[in-house]
C-alpha positions in Angstrom: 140.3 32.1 168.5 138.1 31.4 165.7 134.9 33.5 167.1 137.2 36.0 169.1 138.3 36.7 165.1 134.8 36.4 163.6 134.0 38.9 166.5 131.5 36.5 168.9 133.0 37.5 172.2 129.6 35.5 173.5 130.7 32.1 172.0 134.7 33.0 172.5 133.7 33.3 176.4 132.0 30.1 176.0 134.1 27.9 174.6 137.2 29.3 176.6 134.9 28.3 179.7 134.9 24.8 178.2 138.6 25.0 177.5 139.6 26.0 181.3 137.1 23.0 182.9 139.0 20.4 180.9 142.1 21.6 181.4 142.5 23.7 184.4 146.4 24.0 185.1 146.6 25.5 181.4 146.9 29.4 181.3 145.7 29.5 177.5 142.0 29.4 178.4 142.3 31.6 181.1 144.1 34.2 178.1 141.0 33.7 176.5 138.2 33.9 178.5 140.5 37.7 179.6 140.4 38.7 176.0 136.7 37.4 175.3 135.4 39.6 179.0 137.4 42.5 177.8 135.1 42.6 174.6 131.9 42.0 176.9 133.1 44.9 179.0 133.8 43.0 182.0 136.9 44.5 182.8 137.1 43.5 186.9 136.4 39.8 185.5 138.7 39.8 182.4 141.6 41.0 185.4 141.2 38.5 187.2 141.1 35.8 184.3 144.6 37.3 183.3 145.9 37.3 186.8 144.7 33.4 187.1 146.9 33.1 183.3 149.8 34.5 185.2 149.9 32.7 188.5 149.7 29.1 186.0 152.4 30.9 183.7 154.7 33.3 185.5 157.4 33.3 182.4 154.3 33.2 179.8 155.2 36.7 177.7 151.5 36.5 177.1 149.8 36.0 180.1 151.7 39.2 181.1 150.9 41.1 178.1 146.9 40.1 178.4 147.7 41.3 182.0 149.5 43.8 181.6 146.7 44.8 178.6 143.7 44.7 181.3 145.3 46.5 184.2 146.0 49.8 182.7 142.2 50.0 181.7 141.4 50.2 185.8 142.6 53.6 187.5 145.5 53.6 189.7 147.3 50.7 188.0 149.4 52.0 185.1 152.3 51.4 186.9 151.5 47.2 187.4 150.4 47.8 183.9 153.7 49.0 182.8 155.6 46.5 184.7 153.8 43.6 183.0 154.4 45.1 179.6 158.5 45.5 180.7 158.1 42.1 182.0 156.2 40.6 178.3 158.9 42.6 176.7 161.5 41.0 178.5 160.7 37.8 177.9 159.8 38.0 174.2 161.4 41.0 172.7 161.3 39.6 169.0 157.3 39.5 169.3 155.9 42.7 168.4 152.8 43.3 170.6 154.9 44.0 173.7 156.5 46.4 172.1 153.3 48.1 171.1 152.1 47.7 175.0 154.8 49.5 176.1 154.1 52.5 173.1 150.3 52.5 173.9 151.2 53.2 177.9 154.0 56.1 177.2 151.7 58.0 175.3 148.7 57.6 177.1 151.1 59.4 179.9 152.3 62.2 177.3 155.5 60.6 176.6 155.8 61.3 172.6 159.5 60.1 172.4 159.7 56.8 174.6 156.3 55.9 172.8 157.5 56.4 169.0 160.7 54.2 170.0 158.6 51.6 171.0 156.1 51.6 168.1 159.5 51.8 165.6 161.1 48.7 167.4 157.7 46.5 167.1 157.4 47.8 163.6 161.2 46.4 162.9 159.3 43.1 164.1 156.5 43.3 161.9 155.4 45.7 159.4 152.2 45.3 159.1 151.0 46.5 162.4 148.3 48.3 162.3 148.6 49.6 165.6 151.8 50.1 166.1 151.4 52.1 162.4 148.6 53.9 163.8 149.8 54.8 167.0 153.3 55.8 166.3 151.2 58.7 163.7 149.9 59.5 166.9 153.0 59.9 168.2 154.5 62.1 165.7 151.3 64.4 166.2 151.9 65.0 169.8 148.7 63.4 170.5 147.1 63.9 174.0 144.0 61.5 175.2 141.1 63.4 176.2 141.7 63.4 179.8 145.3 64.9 179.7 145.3 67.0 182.6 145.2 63.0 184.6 148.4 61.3 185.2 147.9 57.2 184.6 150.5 56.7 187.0 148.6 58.5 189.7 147.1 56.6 192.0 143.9 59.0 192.7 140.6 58.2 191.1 140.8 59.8 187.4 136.7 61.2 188.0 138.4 62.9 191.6 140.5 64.6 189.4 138.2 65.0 186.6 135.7 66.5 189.2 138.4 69.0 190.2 139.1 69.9 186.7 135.5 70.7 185.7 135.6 72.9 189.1 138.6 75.0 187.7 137.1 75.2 184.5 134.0 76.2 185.8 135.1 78.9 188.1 137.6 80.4 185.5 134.7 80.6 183.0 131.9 82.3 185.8 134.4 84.8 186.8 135.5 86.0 183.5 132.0 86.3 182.2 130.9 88.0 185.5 133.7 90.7 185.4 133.1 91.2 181.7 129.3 92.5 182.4 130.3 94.1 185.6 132.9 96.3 183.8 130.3 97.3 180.7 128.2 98.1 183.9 130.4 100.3 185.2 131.4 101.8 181.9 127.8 102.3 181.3 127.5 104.1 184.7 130.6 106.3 184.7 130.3 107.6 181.4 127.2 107.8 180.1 125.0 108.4 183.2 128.5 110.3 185.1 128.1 107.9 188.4 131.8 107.5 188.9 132.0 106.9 192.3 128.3 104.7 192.7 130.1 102.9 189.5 133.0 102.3 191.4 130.9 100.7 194.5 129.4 98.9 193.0 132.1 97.1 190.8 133.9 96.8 194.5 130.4 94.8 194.9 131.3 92.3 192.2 134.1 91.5 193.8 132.1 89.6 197.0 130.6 87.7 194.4 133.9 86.9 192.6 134.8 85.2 196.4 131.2 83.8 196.3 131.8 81.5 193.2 135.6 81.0 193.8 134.6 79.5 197.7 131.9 77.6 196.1 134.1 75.9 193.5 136.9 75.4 195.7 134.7 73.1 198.0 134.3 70.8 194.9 137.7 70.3 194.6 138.9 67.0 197.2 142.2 66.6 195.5 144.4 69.8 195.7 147.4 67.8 196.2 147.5 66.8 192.5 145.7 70.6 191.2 149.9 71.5 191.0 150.8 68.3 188.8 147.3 68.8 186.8 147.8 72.4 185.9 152.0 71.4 184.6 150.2 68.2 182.2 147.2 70.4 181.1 148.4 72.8 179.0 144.8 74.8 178.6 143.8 74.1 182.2 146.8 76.4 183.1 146.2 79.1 181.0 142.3 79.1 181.7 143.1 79.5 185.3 145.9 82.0 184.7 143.6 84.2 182.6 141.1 84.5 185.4 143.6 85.6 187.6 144.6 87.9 185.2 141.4 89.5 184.5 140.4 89.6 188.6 144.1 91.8 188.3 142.6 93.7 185.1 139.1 94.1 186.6 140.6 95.7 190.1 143.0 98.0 188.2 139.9 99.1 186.0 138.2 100.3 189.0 141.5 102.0 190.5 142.1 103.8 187.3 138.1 104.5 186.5 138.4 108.2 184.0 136.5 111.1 185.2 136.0 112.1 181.5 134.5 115.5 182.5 136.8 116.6 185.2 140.1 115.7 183.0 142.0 119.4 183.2 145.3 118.2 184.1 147.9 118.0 181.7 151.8 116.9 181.0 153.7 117.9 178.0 155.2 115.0 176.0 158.3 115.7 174.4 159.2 113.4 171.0 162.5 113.2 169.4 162.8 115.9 166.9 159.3 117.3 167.5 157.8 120.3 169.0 156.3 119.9 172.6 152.6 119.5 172.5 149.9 119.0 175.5 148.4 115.9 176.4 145.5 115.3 178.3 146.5 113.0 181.4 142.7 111.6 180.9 144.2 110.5 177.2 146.8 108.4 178.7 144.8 107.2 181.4 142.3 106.4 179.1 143.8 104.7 176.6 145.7 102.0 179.5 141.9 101.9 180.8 140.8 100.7 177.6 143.2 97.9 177.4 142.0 96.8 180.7 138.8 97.1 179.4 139.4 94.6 176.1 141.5 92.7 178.5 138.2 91.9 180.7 135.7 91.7 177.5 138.0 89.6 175.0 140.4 87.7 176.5 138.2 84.2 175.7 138.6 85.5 172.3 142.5 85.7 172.0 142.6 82.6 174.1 140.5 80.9 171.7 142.6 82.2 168.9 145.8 80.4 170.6 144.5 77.5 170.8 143.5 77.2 167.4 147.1 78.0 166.4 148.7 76.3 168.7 146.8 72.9 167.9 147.4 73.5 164.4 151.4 73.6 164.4 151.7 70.9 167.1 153.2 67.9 166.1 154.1 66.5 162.5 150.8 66.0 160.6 152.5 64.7 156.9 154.9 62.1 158.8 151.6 60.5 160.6 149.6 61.1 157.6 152.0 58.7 156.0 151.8 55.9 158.9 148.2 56.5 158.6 148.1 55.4 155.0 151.0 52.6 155.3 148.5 49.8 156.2 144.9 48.6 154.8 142.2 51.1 155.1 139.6 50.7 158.6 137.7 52.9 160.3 139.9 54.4 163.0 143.1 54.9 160.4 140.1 56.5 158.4 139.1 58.8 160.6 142.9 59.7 162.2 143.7 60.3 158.6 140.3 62.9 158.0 141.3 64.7 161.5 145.0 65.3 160.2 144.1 66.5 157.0 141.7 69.3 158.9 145.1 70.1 160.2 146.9 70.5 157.7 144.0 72.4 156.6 144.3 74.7 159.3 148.1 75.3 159.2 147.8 76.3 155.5 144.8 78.7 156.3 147.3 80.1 158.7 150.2 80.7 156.0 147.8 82.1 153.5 147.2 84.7 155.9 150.3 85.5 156.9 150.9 86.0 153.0 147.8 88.3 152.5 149.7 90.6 155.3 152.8 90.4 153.8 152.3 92.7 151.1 150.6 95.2 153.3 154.0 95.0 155.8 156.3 94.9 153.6 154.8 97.8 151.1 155.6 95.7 148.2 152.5 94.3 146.2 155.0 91.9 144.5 155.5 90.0 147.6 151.8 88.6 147.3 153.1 86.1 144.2 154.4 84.3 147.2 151.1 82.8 147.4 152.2 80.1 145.1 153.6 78.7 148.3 150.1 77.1 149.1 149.5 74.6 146.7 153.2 73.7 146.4 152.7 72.6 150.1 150.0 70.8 149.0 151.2 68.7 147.0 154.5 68.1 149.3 151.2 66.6 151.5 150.0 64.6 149.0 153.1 62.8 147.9 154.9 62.7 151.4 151.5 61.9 153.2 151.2 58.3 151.2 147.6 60.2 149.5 148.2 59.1 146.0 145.3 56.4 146.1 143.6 57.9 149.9 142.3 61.5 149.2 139.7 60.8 147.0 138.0 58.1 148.8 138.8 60.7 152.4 137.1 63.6 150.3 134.0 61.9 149.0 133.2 61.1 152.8 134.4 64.6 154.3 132.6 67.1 152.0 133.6 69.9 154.3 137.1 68.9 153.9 137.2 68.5 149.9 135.4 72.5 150.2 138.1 74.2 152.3 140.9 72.6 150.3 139.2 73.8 147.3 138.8 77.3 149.1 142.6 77.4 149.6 143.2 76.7 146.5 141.5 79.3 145.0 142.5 81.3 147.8 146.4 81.3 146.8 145.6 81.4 142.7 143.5 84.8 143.7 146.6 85.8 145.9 148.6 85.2 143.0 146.7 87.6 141.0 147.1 90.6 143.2 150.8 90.1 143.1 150.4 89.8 139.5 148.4 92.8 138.7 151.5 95.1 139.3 153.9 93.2 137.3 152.2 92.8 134.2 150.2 96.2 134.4 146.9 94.4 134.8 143.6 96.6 135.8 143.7 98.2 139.5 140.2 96.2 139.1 141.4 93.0 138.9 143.6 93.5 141.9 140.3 94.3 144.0 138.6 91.8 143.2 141.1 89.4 143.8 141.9 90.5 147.2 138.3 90.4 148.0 138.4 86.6 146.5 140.7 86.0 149.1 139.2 86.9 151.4 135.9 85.1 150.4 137.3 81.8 150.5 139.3 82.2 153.6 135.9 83.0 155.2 134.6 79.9 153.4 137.3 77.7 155.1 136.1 78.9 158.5 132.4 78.3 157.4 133.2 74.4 156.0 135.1 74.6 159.1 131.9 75.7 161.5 129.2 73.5 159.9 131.7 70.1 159.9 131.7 71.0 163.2 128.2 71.9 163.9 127.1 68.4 162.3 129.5 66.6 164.1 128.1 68.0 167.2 124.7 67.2 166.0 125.0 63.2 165.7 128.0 62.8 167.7 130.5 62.0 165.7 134.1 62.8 165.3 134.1 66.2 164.5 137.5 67.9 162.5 139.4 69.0 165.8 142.6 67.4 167.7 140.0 65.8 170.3 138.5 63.3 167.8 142.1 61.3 167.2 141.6 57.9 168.9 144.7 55.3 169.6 144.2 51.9 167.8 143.5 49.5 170.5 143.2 46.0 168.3 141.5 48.0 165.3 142.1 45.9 162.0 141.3 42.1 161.4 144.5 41.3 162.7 144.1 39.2 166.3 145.9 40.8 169.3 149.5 38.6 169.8 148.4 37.3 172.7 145.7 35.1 171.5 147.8 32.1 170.8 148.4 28.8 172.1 150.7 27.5 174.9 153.4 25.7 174.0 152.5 22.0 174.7 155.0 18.9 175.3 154.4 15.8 173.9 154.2 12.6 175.9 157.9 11.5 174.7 159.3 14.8 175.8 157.9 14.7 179.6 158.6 11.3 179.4 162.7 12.1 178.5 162.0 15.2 180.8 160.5 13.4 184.0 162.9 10.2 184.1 166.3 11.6 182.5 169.5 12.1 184.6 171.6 14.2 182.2 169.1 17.4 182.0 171.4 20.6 180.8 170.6 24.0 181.0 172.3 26.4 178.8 171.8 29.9 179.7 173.7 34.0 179.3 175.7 35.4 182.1 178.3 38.6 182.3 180.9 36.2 180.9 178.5 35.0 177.6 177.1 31.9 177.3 177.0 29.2 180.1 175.7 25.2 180.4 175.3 23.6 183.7 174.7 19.7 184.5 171.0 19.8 186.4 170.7 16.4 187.7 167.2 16.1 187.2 164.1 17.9 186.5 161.6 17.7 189.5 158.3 18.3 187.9 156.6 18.8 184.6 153.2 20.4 184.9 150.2 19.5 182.8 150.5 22.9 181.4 154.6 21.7 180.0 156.0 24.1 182.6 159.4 22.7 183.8 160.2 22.9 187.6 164.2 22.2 188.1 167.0 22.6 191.1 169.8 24.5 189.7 173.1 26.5 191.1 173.1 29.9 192.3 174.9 30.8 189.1 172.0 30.4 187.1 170.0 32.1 189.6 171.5 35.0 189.1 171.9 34.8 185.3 168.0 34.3 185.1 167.5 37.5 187.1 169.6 39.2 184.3 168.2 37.8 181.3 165.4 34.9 182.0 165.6 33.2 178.3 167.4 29.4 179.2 167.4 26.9 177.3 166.9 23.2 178.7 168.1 20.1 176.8 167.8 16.2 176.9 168.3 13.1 175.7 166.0 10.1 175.1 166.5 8.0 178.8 165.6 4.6 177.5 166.5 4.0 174.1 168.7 7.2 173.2 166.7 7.4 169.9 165.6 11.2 170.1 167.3 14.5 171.6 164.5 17.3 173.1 165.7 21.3 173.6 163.3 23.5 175.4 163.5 27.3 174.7 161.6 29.3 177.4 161.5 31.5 180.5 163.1 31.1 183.6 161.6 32.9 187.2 163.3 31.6 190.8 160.3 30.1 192.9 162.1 31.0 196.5 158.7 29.0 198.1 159.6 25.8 196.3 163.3 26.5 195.7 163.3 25.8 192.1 163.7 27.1 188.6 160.2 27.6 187.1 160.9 27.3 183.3 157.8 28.4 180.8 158.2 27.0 177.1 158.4 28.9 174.2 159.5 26.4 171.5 160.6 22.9 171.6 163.0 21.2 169.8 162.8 17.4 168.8 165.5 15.5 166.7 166.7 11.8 166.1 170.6 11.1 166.8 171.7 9.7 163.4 172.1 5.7 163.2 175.0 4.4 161.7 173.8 5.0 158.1 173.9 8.2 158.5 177.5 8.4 160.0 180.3 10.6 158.1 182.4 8.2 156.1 186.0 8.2 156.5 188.3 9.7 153.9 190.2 7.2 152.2 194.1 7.6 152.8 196.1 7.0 149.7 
């Protein structure tokens, strides 16, 4: 424990080795040697160490939670993964890391809700966790893992279905950008040069190709089974692949509806309420839904691009993460969650100062710009709800991009403030210009801070100020992961009562509360402290509802001491006994005759 904490996984492997040859039949040094693998990157050996850990300690909450911990890094096990963490959670639901287990899994699937219960129930249990703090922030910002179109649960390969995504991606992404310079081609030929119908042929052309890349990319695909269940997690999978279909619609109803500019003669008289009749060119209509096609085909990456960025930036609740961010000691990935969800913020009030820079101009009322005070009050709700009293300077001397657009937004809203001043206290016309062209100066600064934190990000591979650069706190912090500690061991006087006693009870829950039952004797005690026992049916069944026993005896020789052993109980159909894993022992003395309650005196 020592070097796993001092971060030696080398020496932690070795000296769990050592631990495991003296004492084979003990599951704490296979939990070990897991844990010390798992930081090696061993993951196929740290499994099996775990499984080993189980197979000694069947009702050990964790050896199923190191277990339960390893499996859902392999593909195609979340769901062993989740049962070991139910399992870990079942038999130890006052220990916190279970809980956490259980979080970690739900929202590695998408599952926002199940996962901030669990992260709330291990934080009832401890605090201090700086994962469950972490993670349940995560939570509240609707986080996805980078590989969301993927299901955990799936049994597939994740790279088959990553290979199929990168297909769709691909082939959405060829065929927009093919269309788009095929229909400037065709523009170019039909109007300029007046080849309508060669135009038109050739657009037709395209179309062969279109099939072309969309056979090519299909054959890449070797999982269409799950392309349904991918395109319902992915969000911007869907819409990339719907867009393509959209502009292969636009594209073929461009070349339907191509203008003959120079033979347009027809017209059809339009009629307005209240208005004289007037003549329209039929080329003007036709036109003008020709030219939406046309931006349809040219800029629909744009508006896409535009969505996202909106969309990402009003997902989720950034201030109620940014104040689990803050609620425990500062460390690198609570660092950097907490930089990422400021950009956020960032972006959402970028957003709402530019809806108030239009309001004015919809609403014909310069007045309405004062409502730019609006920004900075919302800052400051951020900064007092978002636990940043003593964070943002220390956040902003290491994100300079970050400390500029929040000073850009600032300024932004006291400029915006001015123009809606200007009217009301009969200020220059000047100043008014000025201001609005301040505004929009420093909203084009955000996007540049923006742009380069990006661009230098990109450059050495860091986290750059997007959604994608939230990670999940996977034992980040000093604190050691629960399942580090030490089994439960039984002193020689308690196998001793334990191995020779005839008056072994076990107390244990059924439907009708609280239940003992006379076990005549205990057959076994492991070298690990495991208790092996023939009981009734009854408790049988009341371990399959709720495993947590206890077992109690008395000192068989002497009567001096009394032992209670507080564990897990799992039914061994093979051997036909109760297999009972400690978690705490109980030792007391009977009291001796001294220590007897004297009699009240009658009168």
């Amino acid at each position: 424990m020592a070097r796993l904490a001092r971060d030696l996984p080398e020496g932690a492997l070795e000296a769990a080795g050592e631990a495991v040859a003296r004492d084979p039949d003990g599951e704490w040094g296979h939990r070990l040697a897991s844990l010390a693998l798992e930081r090696l990157g061993r993951d196929s050996e740290a499994v099996v160490a775990a499984q080993d850990a189980v197979r000694l300690a069947p009702g050990s909450w964790a050896a199923r939670l190191r277990l339960g911990s390893m499996l859902r890094r392999l593909p195609g096990r979340w769901r062993d993964a989740w049962n070991e963490a139910r399992q870990a959670v079942r038999f130890a639901p006052e220990q916190p890391d279970p809980h956490v287990l259980i979080g970690d899994l739900a929202l590695v699937r998408g599952d926002h809700r199940q996962a901030a219960s669990a992260y709330r129930a291990a934080l009832r249990r401890d605090e201090e966790h700086p994962g469950a703090r972490i993670n349940l922030g995560l939570a509240y910002l609707r986080w996805q893992r980078p590989r969301d179109h993927h299901d955990p649960a799936w049994t597939v390969d994740p790279r088959e279905t990553g290979r199929a995504r990168r297909a769709l991606t691909v082939w959405s992404r060829q065929v927009r950008m093919l269309l788009a310079v095929a229909l400037v081609a065709v523009a170019v030929l039909a109007f300029w040069y007046g080849l309508r119908d060669e135009a038109r042929i050739g657009g037709a052309a395209v179309l062969v190709l279109v099939a072309a890349v969309t056979v090519r990319q299909c054959r890449r695909i070797a999982v269409w089974k799950y392309v349904p269940g991918m395109l319902a997690r992915d969000l911007w999978l869907s819409v990339a692949v719907s867009v393509a279909l959209l502009v292969v619609a636009a594209y073929a109803a461009a070349l339907l509806t191509l203008p003959a500019w120079s033979l347009a003669d027809e017209v059809v008289p339009l009629v307005s309420a209240g208005a004289a009749p007037a003549l329209v060119r039929w080329d003007d209509i036709l036109g003008g839904f020709w030219a939406g096609l046309l931006g349809l085909v040219l800029f629909n990456g744009v508006a896409v691009g535009i969505l996202r960025a909106f969309a990402e930036a009003w997902q989720g609740r950034p201030v109620r993460a940014l104040a689990e961010f803050t609620a425990v000691a500062p460390e690198r990935v609570g660092r950097r969650d907490t930089d990422v969800t400021l950009w956020i913020v960032a972006a959402r009030l970028w957003f709402l100062t530019a809806a108030l820079v239009v309001l004015p101009l919809v609403a014909a009322e310069p007045r309405a710009a004062l409502a730019g005070v609006c920004v900075p009050v919302a800052m400051l709700y951020v900064w007092w709800r978002g636990g940043l009293r003593s964070r943002l300077g220390e956040i902003l001397r290491g994100d300079w991009g970050l400390a500029v657009a929040l000073a850009a937004l600032m300024l932004s809203s006291a400029a915006l403030v001015v123009t809606g001043a200007v009217p009301t206290l009969g200020l220059s016309p000047r100043i008014g210009e000025r201001a609005w062209w301040t505004v929009a100066g420093t909203l084009a600064v955000v996007l540049l801070a923006f742009a380069v934190r990006g661009a230098r990000a990109w450059w050495r591979g860091s986290a750059g100020p997007w959604r994608a650069s939230l990670v999940l706190c996977e034992g980040c912090g000093p604190r050691l992961p629960g399942e580090v500690g030490p089994s439960v061991g039984l002193g020689a006087e308690v196998r001793r009562a334990f191995t020779y006693s005839r008056g072994v009870v076990l107390s244990y829950t059924d439907a009708g509360g609280p239940r003992t039952l006379a076990v005549g004797a205990v057959t076994s005690v492991s070298r690990s402290g495991e208790l092996r026992l023939n009981a009734a049916e009854e408790a049988w069944a009341a371990a399959e509802r709720d495993p947590r026993v206890a077992v109690f005896v008395a000192d068989p020789l002497e009567r001096r001491f009394w032992a209670e052993i507080r564990g897990i109980a799992l039914a061994d159909p093979v051997e036909n006994v109760l297999r009972v894993t400690p978690k705490h022992v109980l030792v007391g003395e009977y009291p001796g005759r001294h220590e007897a309650r004297a009699s009240p005196r009658r009168p």
